[in-house]
C-alpha positions as CSV (number, residue, x, y, z in Angstrom):
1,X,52.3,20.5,4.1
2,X,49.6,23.0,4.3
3,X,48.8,25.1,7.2
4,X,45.1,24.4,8.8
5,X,43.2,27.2,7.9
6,X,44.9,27.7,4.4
7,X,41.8,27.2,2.0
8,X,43.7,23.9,0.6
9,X,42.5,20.7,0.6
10,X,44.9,18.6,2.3
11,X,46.1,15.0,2.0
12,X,45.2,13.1,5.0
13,X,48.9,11.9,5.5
14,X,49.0,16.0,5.8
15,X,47.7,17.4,8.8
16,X,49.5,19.4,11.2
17,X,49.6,18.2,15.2
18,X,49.7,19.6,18.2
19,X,52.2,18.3,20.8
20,X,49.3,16.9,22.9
21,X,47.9,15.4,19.4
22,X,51.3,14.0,18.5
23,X,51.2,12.3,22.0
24,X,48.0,10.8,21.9
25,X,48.9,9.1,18.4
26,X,52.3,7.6,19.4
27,X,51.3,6.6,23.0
28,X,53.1,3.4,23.1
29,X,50.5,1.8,25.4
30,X,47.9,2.7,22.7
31,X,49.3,1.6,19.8
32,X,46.8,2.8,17.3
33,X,45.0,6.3,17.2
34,X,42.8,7.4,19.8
35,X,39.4,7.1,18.9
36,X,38.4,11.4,19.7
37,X,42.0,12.0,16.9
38,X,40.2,9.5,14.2
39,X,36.7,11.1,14.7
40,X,38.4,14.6,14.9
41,X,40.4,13.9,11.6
42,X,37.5,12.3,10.1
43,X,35.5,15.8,10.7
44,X,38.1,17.4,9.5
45,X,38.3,16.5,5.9
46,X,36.1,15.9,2.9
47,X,35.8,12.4,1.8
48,X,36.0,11.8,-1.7
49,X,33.2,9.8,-3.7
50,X,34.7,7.4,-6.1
51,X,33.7,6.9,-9.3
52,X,31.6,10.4,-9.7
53,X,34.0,12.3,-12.1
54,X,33.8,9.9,-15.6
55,X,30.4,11.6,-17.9
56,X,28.8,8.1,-18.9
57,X,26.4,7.8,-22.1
58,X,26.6,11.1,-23.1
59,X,25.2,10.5,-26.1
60,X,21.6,8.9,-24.7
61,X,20.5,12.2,-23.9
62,X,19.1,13.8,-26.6
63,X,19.3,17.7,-24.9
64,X,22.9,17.5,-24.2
65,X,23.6,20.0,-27.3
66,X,26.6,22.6,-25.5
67,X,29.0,22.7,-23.3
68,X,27.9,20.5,-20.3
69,X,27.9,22.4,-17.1
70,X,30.9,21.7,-14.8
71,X,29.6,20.6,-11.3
72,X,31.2,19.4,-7.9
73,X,28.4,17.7,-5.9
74,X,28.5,18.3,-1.7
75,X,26.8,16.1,1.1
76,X,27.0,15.7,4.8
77,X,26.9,12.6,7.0
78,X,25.7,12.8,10.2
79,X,26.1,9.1,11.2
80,X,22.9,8.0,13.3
81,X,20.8,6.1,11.1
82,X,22.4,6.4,8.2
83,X,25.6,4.5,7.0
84,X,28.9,5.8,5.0
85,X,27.5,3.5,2.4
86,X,24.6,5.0,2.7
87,X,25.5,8.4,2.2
88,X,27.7,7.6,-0.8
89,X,25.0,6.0,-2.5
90,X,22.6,9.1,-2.1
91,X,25.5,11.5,-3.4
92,X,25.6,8.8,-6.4
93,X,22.4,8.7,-7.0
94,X,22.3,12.7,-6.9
95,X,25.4,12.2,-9.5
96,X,22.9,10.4,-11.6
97,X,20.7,13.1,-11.9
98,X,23.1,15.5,-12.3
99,X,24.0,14.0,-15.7
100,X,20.2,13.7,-15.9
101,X,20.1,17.4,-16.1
102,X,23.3,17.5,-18.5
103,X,25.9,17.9,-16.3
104,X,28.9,17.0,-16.0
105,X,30.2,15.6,-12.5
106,X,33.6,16.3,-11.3
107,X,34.3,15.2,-8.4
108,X,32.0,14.2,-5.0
109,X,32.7,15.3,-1.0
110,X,31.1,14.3,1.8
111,X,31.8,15.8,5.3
112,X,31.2,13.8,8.6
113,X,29.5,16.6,11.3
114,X,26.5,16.1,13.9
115,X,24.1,18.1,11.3
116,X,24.7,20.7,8.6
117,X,25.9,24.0,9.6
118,X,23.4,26.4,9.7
119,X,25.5,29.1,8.0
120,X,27.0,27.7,5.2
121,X,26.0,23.8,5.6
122,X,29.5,22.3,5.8
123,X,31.2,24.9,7.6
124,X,33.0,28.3,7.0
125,X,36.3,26.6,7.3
126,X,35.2,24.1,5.1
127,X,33.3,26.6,2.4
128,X,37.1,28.2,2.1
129,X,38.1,24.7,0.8
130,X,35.5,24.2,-1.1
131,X,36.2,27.3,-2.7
132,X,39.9,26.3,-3.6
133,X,39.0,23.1,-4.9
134,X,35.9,24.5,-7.1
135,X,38.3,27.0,-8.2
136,X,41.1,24.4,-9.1
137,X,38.8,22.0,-11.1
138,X,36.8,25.3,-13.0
139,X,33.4,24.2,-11.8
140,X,31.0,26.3,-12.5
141,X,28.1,24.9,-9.7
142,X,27.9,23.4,-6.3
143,X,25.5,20.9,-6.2
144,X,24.6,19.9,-2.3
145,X,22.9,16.2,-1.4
146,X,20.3,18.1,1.1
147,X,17.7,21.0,0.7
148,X,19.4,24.4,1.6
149,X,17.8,27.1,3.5
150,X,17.8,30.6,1.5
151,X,19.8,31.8,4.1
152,X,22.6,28.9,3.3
153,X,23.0,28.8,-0.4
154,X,23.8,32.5,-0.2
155,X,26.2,32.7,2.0
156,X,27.6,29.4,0.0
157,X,27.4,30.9,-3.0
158,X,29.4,34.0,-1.5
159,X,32.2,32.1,-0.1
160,X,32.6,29.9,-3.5
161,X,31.9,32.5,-5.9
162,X,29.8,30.2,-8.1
163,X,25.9,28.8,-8.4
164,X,24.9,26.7,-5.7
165,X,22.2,24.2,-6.4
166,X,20.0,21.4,-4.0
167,X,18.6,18.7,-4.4
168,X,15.0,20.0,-5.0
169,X,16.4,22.6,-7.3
170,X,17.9,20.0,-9.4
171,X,14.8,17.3,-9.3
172,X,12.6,20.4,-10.6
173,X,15.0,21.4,-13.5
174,X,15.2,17.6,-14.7
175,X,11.2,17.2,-14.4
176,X,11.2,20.3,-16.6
177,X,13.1,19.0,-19.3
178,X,11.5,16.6,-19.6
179,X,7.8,17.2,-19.2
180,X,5.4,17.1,-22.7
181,X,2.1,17.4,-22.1
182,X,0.0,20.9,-21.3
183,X,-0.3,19.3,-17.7
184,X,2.7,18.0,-17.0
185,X,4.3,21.4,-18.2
186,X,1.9,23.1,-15.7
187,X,2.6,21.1,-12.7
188,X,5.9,21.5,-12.9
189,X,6.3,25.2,-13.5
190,X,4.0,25.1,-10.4
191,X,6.4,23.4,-8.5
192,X,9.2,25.6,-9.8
193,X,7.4,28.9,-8.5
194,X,6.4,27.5,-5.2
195,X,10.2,27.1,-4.2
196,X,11.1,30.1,-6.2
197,X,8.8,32.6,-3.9
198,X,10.8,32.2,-0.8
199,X,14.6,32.4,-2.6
200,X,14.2,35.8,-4.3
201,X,17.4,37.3,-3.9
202,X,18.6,41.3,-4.5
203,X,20.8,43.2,-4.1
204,X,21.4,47.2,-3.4
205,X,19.5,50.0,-3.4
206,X,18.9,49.9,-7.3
207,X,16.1,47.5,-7.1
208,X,14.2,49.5,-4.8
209,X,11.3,51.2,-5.4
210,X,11.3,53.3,-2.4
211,X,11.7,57.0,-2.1
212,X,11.0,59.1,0.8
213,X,10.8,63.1,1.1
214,X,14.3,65.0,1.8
215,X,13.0,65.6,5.3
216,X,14.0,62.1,5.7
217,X,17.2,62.5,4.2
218,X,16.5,61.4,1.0
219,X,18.4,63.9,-2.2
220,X,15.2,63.1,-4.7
221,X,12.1,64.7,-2.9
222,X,8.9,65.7,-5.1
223,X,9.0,63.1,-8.1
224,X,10.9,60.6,-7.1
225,X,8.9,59.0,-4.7
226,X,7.8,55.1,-5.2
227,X,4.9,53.2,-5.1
228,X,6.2,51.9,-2.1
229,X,7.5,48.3,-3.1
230,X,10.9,47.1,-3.7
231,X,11.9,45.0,-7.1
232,X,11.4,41.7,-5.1
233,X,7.9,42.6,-3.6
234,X,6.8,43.1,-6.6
235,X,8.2,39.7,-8.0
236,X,6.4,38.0,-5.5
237,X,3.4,39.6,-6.1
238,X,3.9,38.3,-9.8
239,X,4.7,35.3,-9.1
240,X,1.8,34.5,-6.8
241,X,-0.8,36.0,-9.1
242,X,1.2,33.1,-11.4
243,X,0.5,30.3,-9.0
244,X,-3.0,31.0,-8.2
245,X,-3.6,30.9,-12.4
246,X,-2.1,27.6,-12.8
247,X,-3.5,26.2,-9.8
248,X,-7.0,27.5,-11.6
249,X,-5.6,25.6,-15.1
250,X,-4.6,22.4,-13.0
251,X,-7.8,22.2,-11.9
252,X,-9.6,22.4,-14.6
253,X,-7.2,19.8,-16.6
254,X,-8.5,17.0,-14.6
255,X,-12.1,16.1,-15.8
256,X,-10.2,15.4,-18.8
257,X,-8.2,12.9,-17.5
258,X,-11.4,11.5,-15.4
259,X,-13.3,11.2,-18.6
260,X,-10.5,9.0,-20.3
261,X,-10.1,7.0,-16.9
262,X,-13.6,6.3,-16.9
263,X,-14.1,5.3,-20.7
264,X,-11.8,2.3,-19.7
265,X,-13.6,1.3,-16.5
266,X,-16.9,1.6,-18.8
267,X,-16.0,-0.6,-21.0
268,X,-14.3,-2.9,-18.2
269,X,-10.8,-3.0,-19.8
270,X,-8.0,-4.7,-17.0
271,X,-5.2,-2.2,-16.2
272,X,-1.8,-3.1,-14.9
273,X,-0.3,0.4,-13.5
274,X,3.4,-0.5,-13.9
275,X,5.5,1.4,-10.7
276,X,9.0,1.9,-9.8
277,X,11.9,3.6,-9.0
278,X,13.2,6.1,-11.6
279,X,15.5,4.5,-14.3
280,X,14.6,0.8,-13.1
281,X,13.1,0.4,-17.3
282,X,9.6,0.7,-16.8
283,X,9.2,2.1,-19.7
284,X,11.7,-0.5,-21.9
285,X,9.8,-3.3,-19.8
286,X,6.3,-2.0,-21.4
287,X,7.5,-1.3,-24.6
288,X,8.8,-5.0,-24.1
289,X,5.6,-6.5,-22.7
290,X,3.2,-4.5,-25.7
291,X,5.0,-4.2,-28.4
292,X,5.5,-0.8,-28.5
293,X,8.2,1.9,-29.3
294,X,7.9,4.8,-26.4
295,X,10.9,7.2,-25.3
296,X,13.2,5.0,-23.7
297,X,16.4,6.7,-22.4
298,X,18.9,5.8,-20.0
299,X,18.5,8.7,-17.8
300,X,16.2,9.6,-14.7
301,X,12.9,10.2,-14.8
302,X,12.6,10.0,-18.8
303,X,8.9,9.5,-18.3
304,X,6.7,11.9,-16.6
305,X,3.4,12.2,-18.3
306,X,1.3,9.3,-17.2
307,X,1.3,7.0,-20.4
308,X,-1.7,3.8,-21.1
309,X,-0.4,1.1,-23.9
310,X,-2.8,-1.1,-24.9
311,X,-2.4,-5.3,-25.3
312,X,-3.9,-8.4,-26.2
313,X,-4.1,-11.3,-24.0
314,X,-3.7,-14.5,-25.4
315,X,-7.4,-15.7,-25.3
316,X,-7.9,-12.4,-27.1
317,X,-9.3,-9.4,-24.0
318,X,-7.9,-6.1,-24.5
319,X,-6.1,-4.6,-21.7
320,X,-3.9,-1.7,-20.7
321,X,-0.6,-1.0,-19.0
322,X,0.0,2.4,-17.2
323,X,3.9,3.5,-17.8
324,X,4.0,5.9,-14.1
325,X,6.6,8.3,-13.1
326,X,9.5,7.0,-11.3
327,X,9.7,7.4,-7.8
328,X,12.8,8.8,-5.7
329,X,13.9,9.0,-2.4
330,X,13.2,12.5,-0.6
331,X,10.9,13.7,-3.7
332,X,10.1,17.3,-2.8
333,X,7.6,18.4,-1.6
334,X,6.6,20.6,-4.5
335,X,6.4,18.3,-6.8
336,X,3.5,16.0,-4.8
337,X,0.8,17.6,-6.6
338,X,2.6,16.8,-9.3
339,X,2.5,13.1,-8.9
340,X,-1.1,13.3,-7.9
341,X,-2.3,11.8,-11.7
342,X,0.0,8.6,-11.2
343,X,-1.4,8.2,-8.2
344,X,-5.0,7.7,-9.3
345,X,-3.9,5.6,-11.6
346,X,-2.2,3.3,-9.6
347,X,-5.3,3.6,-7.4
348,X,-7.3,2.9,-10.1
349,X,-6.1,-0.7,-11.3
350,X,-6.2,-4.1,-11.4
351,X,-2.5,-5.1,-10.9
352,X,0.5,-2.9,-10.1
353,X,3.7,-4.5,-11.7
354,X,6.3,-3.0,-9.1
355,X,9.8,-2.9,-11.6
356,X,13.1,-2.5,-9.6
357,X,16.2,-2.4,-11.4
358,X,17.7,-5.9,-10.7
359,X,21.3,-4.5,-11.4
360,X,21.5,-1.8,-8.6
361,X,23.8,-2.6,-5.9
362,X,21.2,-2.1,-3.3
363,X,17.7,-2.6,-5.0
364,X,15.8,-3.5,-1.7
365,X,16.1,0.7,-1.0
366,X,14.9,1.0,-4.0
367,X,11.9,-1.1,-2.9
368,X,11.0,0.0,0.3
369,X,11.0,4.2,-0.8
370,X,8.8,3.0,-3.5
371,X,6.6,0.8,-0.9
372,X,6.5,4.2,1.4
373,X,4.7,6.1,-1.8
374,X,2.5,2.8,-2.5
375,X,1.2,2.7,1.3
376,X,0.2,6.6,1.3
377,X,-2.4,5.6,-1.5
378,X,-6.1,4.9,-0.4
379,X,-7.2,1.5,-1.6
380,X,-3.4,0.5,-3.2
381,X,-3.0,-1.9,-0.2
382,X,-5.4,-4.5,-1.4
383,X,-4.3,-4.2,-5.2
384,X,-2.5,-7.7,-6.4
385,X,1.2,-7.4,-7.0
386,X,3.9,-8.9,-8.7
387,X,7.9,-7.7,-8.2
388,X,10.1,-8.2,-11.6
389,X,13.5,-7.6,-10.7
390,X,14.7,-5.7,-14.4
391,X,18.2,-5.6,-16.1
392,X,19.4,-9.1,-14.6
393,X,21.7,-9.2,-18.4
394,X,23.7,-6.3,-15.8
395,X,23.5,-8.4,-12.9
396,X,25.8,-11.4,-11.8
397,X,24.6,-14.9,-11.2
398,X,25.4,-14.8,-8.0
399,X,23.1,-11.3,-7.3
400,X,20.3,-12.9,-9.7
401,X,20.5,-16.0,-7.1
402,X,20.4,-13.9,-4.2
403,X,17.2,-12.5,-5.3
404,X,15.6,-15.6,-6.4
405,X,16.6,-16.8,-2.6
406,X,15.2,-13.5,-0.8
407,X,11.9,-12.9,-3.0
408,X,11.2,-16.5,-4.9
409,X,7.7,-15.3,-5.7
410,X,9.4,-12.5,-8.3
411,X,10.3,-12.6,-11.5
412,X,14.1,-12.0,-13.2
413,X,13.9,-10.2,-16.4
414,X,15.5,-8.3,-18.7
415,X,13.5,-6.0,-21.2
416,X,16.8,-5.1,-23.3
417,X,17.0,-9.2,-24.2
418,X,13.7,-10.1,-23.5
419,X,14.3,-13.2,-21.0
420,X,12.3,-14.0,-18.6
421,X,9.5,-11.8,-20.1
422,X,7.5,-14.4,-21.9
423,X,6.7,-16.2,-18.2
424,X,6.3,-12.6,-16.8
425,X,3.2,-12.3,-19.4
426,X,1.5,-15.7,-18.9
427,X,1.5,-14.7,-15.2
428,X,0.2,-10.9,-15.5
429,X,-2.5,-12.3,-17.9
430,X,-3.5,-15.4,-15.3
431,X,-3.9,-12.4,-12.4
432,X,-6.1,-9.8,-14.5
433,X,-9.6,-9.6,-13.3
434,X,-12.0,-12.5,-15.4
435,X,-15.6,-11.3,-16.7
436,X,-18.1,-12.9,-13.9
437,X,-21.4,-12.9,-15.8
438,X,-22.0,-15.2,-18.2
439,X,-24.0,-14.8,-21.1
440,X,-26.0,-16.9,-24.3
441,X,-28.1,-15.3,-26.7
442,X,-29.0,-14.4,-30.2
443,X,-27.8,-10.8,-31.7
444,X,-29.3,-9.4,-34.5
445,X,-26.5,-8.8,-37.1
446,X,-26.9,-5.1,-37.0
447,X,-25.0,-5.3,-33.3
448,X,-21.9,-5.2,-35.1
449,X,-20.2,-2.7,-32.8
450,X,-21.4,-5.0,-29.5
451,X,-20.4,-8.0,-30.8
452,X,-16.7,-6.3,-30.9
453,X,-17.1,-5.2,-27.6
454,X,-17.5,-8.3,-26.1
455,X,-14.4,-10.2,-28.5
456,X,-12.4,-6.9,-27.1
457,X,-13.2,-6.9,-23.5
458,X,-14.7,-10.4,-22.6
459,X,-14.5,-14.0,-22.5
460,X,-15.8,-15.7,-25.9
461,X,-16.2,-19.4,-25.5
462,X,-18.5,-20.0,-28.7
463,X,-19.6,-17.6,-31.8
464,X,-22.6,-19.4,-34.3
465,X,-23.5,-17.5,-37.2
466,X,-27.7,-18.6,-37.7
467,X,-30.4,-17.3,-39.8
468,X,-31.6,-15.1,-37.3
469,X,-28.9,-13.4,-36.3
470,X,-25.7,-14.3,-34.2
471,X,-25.8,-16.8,-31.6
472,X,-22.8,-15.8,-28.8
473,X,-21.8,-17.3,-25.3
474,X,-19.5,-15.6,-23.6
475,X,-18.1,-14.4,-19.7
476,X,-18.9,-10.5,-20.1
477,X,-19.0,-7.3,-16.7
478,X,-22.4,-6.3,-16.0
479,X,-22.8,-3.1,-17.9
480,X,-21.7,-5.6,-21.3
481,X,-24.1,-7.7,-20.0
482,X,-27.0,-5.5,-19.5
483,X,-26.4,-4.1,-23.6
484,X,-26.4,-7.9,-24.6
485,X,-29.6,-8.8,-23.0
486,X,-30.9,-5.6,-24.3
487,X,-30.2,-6.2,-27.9
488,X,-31.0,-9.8,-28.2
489,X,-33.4,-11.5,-30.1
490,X,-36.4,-13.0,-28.8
């Protein structure tokens, strides 16, 4: 039996009680603990996550190339509005993205206290067993559930003797690895030096740049004084004169993407912005739904540069599909701006196709953190939507019935076998926006190029080829309209 105090983690059968304590447990007239021992032994040790410490699909990720890093993940409960289930569902989703990042999990506490100490966030007695148990396992970083003050992974990470990482940290590091394109690759290293500036750390006197005369008791005198501005000073100077030039980049990156955005509402081409929590297989749903091959991966937040995939309809109208980021519960704050792109598109479309993964043991979360980030966009309130639960070949019949019960206006589909998506099609191609001018006249048959326009991005109901030129009827947008009446004959 181990001593409180010791720096060992102790079993709970374990614990060493005072005479009062013993009392209050084996009061005859009781019978049972008293409830202040059960919430005072509950504070009083971690609780283990199951099911954290097995690596699954190692192989999916395609950066996983060494020795996967060795982590022990860290949360606190504070009860009030949130559950034990809760709780251990956040530390297992923050177990997902630690393999995400290309880790490897090995085990997952979480301590019951009113709020996170201030110090060392669970505790100094706590950090001591912390340390014991990081050192027994040889873990080589902490990964905590919550954001940590400066302040608090320091003196962490000087009671455990290894790194200590947050949530934010390790959001950033997975967005990038993952990030392609010149802006994604800006945003995020944007992101990564705005919470960067306020955790520089140093140490000693060696990364000063300080020197004052001997008069002040300095040894060094004439020659050795400074410019006046320690190592980290002068960091931060860097690393703002860093964030004010991407900022100026950013910036000038989005006309770009306006341009594209408005070649498609030019040409009046129907877009379905496809949303979703991250790893729900928006992007295997799309690939399913066009016919394309994108990166699909088993991992979170595989897709971060806003992708458009073209398709057909079946009565022939081009239209496009947005593939979006993933959303996640607490996204920092950092990483907003980031995000800001998806945004617009969703703001921009006809139809947002909300994806949830169908298989999750809680999927209505999922739904209502991605319905927060939907309401905070201008305009996205009087989109059309449709819900497709995704991954029902995971789910059991009885959760696939449960859904159907709760939302029967959804769909239940699964982009790995394809059911369900066929219906899912007919219905996105009944809701897309329908050409509201209608047109009949004679082209000349040098209009080539308008003549695919309208077979691309209208409504054809008749095509006669005549002497004089090409006799069309068709549903077309106004600005279609306007170049058909221009170009006609007669």
């Amino acid at each position: 039996m181990h001593p409180r105090g010791s720096g060992v983690l102790s079993d709970r059968s374990e614990v060493l009680l005072t005479p009062s304590e013993q009392g209050a447990v084996t009061d005859p007239e009781s019978g049972s603990y008293d409830q202040e021992w059960q919430e005072r032994e509950r504070r009083n040790q971690f609780r283990h996550v199951e099911g954290l410490g097995e690596l699954q699909d190692v192989t999916e990720v395609e950066y996983r190339k060494v020795r996967l890093e060795r982590v022990v993940l860290v949360g606190v409960w504070s009860g009030g509005q949130t559950s034990l289930e809760q709780a251990e569902e956040s530390l297992r989703e923050l177990a997902a993205l630690a393999r995400t990042a290309g880790a490897q999990v090995l085990d997952g506490l979480l301590q019951q206290r009113p709020k996170p100490d201030p110090a060392t966030y669970v505790g100094s007695g706590k950090a001591r067993e912390l340390a014991a148990l990081v050192a027994g396992l040889e873990a080589d970083t902490i990964i905590t559930d919550d954001d940590l003050h400066p302040s608090q992974r320091r003196a962490l990470e000087d009671a455990t003797k290894v790194k200590v990482v947050d949530r934010t940290a390790l959001i950033l590091d997975i967005f990038a690895q993952h990030a392609t394109s010149r802006e994604g690759k800006a945003q995020v290293e944007l992101a990564q030096l705005e919470y960067m500036l306020p955790r520089l750390r140093g140490w000693g006197g060696s990364l000063s740049r300080q020197a004052g005369g001997q008069a002040a008791g300095q040894a060094g005198g004439i020659g050795s004084r400074g410019p006046g501005e320690t190592k980290i000073e002068t960091d931060r100077r860097v690393i703002r004169r860093r964030i004010s030039r991407l900022k100026r980049q950013i910036a000038q990156m989005a006309p770009s993407r306006e341009v594209k955005r408005g070649s498609r509402h030019r040409n009046g081409l129907p877009t379905v912005a496809v949303v979703g929590y991250t790893n729900a297989g928006k992007s295997s749903l799309t690939n399913r739904l066009t016919g394309s091959d994108e990166l699909v991966e088993n991992a979170l937040f595989a897709t971060l540069d806003t992708a458009v995939r073209r398709a057909r309809a079946a009565d022939g109208r081009v239209y496009a599909y947005v593939d979006t980021v993933g959303f996640v519960r607490r996204l920092p704050t950092q990483l907003v701006e980031a995000f800001k792109s998806t945004l617009e598109e969703v703001a921009q479309s006809d139809l947002i196709l909300h994806v949830v993964d169908g298989s999750h043991p809680d999927p209505f979360s999922q739904i209502r953190a991605v319905d927060a980030v939907l309401a905070d966009i201008p305009g996205a309130a009087d989109i059309p939507r449709l819900l497709v639960f995704n991954k029902m070949d995971r789910a059991t019949p009885a959760a696939g019935r449960r859904l159907s019960n709760l939302e029967p206006d959804s769909f239940l589909v699964s982009a790995r076998t394809g059911e369900g998506v066929g219906d899912l099609l007919g219905r996105i191609e009944s809701m897309l926006p329908k050409p509201d001018v209608h047109v009949e006249a004679t082209l000349p048959y040098t209009s080539g190029s308008l003549l695919e326009r309208i077979r691309r991005f209208g409504q054809v109901d008749r095509i006669d080829y005549q002497a004089d030129g090409v006799r069309i009827r068709a549903d077309v947008d106004d600005e279609l309209a306007a170049a058909v009446f221009e170009q006609a004959v007669g």
